[in-house]
N, C-alpha and C positions, 0 to 999 in steps of 0.2 A: 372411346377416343374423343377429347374435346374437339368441337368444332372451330374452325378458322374462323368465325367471329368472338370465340369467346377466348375470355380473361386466365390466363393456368397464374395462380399464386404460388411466387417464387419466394422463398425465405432469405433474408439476405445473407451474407456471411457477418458469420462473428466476430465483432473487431474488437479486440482489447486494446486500451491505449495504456501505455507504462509511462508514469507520470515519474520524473526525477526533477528534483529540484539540486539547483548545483551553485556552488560560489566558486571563487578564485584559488583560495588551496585544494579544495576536493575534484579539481578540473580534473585534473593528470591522472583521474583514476577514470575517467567514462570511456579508453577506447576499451579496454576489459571490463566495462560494465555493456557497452557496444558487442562485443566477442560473445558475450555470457546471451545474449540477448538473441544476436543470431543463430547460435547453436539450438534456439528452442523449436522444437520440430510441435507443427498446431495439427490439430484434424482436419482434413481438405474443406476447402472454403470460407477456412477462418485465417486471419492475418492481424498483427500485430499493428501498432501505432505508437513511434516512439516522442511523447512528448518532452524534449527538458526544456527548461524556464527557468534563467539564471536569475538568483539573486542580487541584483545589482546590474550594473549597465556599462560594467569596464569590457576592454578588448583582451581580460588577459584568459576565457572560455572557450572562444570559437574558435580559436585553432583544433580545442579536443573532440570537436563536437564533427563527428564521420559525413561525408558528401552520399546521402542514402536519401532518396524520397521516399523514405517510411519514414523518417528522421526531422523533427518541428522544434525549428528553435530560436527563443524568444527570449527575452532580457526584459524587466524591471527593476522598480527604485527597489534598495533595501528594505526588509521587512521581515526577514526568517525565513524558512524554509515554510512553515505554513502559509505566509501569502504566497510563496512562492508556488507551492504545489494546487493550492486553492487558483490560482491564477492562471496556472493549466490548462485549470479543468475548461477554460475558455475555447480551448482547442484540444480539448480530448474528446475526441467525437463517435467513439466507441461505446459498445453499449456496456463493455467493463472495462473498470478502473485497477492498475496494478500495479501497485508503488514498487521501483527501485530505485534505493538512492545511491549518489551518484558512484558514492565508493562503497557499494557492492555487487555480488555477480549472481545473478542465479546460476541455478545446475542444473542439467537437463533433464526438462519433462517438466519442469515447474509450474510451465501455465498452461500447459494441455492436463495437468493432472485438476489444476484449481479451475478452468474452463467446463472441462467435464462435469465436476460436480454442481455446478451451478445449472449449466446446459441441462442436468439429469433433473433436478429437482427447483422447479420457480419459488418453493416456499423459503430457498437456503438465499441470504441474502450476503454473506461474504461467506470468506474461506481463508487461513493461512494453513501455515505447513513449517517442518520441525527446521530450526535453522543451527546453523555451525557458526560460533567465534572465529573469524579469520586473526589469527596472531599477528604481529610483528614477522617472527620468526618462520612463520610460515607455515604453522602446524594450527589446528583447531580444535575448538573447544566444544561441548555442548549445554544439553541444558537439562537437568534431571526429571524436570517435575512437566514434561510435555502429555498433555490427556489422553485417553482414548482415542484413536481414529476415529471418525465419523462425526457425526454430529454437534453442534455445542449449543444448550439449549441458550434460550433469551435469560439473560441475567448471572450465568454460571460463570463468567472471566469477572464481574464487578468483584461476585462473590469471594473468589480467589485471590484475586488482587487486594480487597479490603484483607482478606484474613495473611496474607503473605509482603506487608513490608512494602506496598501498595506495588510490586511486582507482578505481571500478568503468568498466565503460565502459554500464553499464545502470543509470540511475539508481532507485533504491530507493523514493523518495517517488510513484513512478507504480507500485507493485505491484499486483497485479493476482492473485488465489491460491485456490485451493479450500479455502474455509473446514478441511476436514476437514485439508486438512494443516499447516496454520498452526497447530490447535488441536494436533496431533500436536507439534512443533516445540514447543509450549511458548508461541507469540505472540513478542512482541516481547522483545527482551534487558534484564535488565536491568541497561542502562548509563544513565548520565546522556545520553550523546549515543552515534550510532552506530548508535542502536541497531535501525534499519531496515536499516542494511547486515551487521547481523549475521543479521540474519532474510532476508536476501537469499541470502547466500551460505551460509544453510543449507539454503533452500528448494532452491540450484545444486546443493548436496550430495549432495540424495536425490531430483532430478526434474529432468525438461526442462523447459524455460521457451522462451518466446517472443517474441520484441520484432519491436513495429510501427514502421515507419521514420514514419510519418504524428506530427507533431506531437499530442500526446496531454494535455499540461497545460503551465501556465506558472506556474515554479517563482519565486516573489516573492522579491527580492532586498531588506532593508529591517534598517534599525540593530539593532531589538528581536528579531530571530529568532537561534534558539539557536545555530547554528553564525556568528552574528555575532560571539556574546562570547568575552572572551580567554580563560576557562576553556576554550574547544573547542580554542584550539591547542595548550595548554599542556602541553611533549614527557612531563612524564612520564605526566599524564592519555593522553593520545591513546596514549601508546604502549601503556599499560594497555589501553586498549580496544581498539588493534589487534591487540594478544596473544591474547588471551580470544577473538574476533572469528574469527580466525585458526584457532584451537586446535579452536572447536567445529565449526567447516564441516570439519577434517580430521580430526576424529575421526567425525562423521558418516561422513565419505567412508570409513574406514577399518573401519567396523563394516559396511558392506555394506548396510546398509538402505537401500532403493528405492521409489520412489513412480512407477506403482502394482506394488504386492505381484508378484513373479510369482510 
């Protein structure tokens, strides 16, 4: 039994913060990103932190954004959704990072299942998990080519994505990251678009990752979201961004830095 002078070291609780970056059309979709959020049931002692950061500094957000002191919300100039989520991280004060953006919902268990595995193992440096096309229509879609459970080693999504139509086969919008390395990385790229799969495959670069085959979010399919508009296909933009994209997940690889330190 310690003695009444001395120090018992208490672990703190695990805090995840869910970083959403959000603008003016995709408002109307966060009280069911909100809903999705508090249906997550976490292991005792851990608690969530919900950060969104509008893109932009109009009045036409904060009505969508719920009255919860778990709930931080903050407005800057235009910039993307990468400054946006990168500007966040300024008040994400959780030792993991867990994107949802604004128009979509997780399912439940989605960050007790990607908690867990990071919690079980300090060598795994992020995690996602298998995600659903939310339709128009209201039915969903999937995705064929989602890997084995378990593990993914360092450089296995680059490898996939060069060889598939620079396609990842682990989708980006469910990451799942130890704050500490995200902030290392730099946050999110800055590209107009992409710019989650750049931070993907540099997190691949320098750390194992994880994916849960269990349905973990539903990815909304809808006119107004950015990879809807013609700017996103447009070959020289995209190809620009899969250059850059490209360049810095292999030169990370290439300099030898590893998460964690050995």
């Amino acid at each position: 039994m310690a003695k009444a002078h001395e120090r018992i070291a208490v672990r703190p609780p695990a805090r995840v913060s869910v970083v959403t970056a959000v603008h003016g059309p995709s408002a109307r979709f966060l009280p069911e990103a909100y809903k999705s959020l508090c249906a997550q049931e976490l292991p005792e002692g851990c608690e969530w932190h919900w950060v969104v950061q509008q893109d932009g500094m109009t009045g036409e957000v904060a009505e969508y954004v719920p009255d919860d002191p778990r709930v931080t919300f903050t407005q800057g100039r235009c910039g993307g959704p990468a400054t946006a989520r990168t500007l966040a991280l300024a008040r994400a004060d959780g030792a993991y990072i867990k994107v949802l953006d604004a128009d979509d919902q997780l399912l439940p268990g989605a960050l007790a299942r990607d908690l867990t595995a990071l919690e079980a193992d300090p060598s795994i440096g992020w995690a996602t998990s298998r995600v659903l096309d939310l339709l128009p229509d209201g039915s969903t879609a999937g995705f064929p080519s989602d890997p084995d459970a378990g593990p993914i080693e360092r450089g296995a999504v680059l490898e996939f994505w060069r060889a598939n139509g620079y396609r990842a086969q682990v989708h980006p919008a469910t990451l799942f990251a130890r704050r500490e390395l995200v902030v290392a990385l730099g946050g999110w790229m800055a590209l107009p678009a992409s710019e989650d799969t750049g931070l993907l495959l540099a997190l691949n670069a320098v750390s194992t990752g994880w994916f849960t085959p269990d349905v973990g979010m539903l990815y909304r399919k809808w006119p107004g979201q950015t990879t809807h508009q013609a700017a996103h296909t447009n070959p020289a933009e995209r190809g620009a961004r899969m250059a850059v994209v490209e360049a810095r997940a292999l030169q990370l690889s290439h300099l030898g830095w590893t998460y964690p330190m050995s």
